[in-house]
C-alpha positions as CSV (number, residue, x, y, z in Angstrom):
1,X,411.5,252.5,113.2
2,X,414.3,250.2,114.1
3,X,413.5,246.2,114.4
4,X,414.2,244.1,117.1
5,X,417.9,243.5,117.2
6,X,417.6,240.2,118.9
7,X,417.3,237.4,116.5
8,X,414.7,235.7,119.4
9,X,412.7,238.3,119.7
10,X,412.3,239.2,116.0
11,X,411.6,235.6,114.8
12,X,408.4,235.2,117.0
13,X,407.6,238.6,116.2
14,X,407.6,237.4,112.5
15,X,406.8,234.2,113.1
16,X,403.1,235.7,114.7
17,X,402.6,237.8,111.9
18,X,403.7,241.0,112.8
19,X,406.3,243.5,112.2
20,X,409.5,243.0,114.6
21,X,409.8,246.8,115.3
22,X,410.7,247.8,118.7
23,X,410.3,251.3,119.0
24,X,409.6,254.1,116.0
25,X,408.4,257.6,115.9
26,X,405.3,258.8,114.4
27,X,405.0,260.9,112.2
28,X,402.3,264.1,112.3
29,X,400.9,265.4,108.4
30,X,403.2,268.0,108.4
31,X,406.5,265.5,109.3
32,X,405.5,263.9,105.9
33,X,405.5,266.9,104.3
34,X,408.8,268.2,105.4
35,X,410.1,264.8,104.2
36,X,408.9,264.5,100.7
37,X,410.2,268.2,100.6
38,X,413.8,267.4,102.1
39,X,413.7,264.4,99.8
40,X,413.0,266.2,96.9
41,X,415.5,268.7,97.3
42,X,418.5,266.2,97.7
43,X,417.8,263.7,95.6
44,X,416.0,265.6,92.8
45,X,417.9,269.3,93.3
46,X,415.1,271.1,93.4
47,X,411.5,271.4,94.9
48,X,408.2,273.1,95.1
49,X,407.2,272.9,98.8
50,X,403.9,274.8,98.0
51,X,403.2,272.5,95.0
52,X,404.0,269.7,97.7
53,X,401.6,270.6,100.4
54,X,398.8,271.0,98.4
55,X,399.7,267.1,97.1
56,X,399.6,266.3,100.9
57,X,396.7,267.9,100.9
58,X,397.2,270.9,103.3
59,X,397.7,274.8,102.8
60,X,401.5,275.9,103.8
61,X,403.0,278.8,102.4
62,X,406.3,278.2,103.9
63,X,407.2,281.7,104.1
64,X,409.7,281.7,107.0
65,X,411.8,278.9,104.9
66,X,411.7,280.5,101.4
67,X,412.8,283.8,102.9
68,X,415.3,282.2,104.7
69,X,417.3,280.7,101.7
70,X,417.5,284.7,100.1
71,X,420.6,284.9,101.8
72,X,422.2,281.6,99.6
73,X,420.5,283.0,96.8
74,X,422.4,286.0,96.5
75,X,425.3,283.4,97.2
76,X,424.3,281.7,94.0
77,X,423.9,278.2,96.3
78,X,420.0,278.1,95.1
79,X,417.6,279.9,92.9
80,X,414.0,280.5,93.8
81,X,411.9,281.5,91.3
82,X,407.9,281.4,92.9
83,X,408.0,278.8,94.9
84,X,410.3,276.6,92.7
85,X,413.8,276.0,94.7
86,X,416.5,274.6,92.6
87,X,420.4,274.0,94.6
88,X,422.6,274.9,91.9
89,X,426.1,273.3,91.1
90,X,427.7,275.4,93.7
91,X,424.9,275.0,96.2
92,X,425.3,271.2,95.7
93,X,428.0,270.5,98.0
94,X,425.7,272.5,101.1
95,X,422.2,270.9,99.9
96,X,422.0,269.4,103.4
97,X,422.2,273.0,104.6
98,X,419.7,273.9,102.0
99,X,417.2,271.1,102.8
100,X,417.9,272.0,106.7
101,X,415.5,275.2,106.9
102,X,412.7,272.8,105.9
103,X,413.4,270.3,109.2
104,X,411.5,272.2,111.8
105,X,413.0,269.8,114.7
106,X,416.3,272.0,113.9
107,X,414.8,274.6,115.5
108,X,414.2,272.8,118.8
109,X,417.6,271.0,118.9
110,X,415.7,267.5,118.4
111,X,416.4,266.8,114.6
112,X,414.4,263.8,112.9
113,X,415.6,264.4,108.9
114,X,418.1,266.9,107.5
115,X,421.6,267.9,109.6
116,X,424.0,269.9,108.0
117,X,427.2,268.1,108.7
C-alpha cells in the first residue's frame, strides 16, 4: 500500500478516521501464502511450503517449485529433505534466487515479492 504523500491529503484522511492509503494491491489466499513462504526462507533460511499451506489453510503441493530448486541442490545452494527447504551457507548469498521460484508473478514479468538482483 503506499499513503498519501501529500501532507494535506493524509491529515484529513487521518483526521476522519481512516487510513491515508492512496492506492494498494490486494492480495488473493495464495499471494499470502507465497509470502509467508518467501519470508520464511530469507529471514529464517529455511521453510516448509507444504507445512505452510496447510497453516493458511489450503492444499498445495508445490511440486513445480520443489523440483525446480533440484538443480541448486546438486549445487549444494539448498537442501530439501520432504518438503523441508533449508539455503545453506553457500546458497545464502542467492536466497533471493532461492525464494524467487515461489513468486509466481516472476513467471508473468509482473513481480510483487521476491527479484533476484
Amino acid at each position: 500500500m503506499q499513503n498519501e504523500t501529500a501532507l494535506g491529503g493524509w491529515s484529513r484522511a487521518i483526521r476522519a478516521g481512516r487510513f491515508a492509503v492512496v492506492r494498494g494491491i490486494e492480495l488473493s489466499a495464495d499471494d499470502r501464502l507465497r509470502r509467508a513462504v518467501i519470508e520464511r526462507l530469507m529471514c529464517g533460511l529455511e521453510a516448509d511450503p507444504v507445512a505452510k499451506a496447510a497453516d493458511f489453510g489450503l492444499d498445495e503441493t508445490f511440486a513445480p517449485e520443489l523440483a525446480a530448486l533440484e538443480p541448486m541442490a546438486a549445487n549444494g545452494l539448498v537442501t530439501v529433505t520432504g518438503n523441508r527447504i533449508h539455503i545453506t551457507a553457500e546458497g545464502r548469498p542467492l536466497m533471493r534466487t532461492v525464494a524467487a521460484v515461489f513468486d509466481r508473478y516472476l513467471e508473468t514479468g509482473a513481480a510483487r515479492h521476491s527479484r533476484a538482483v
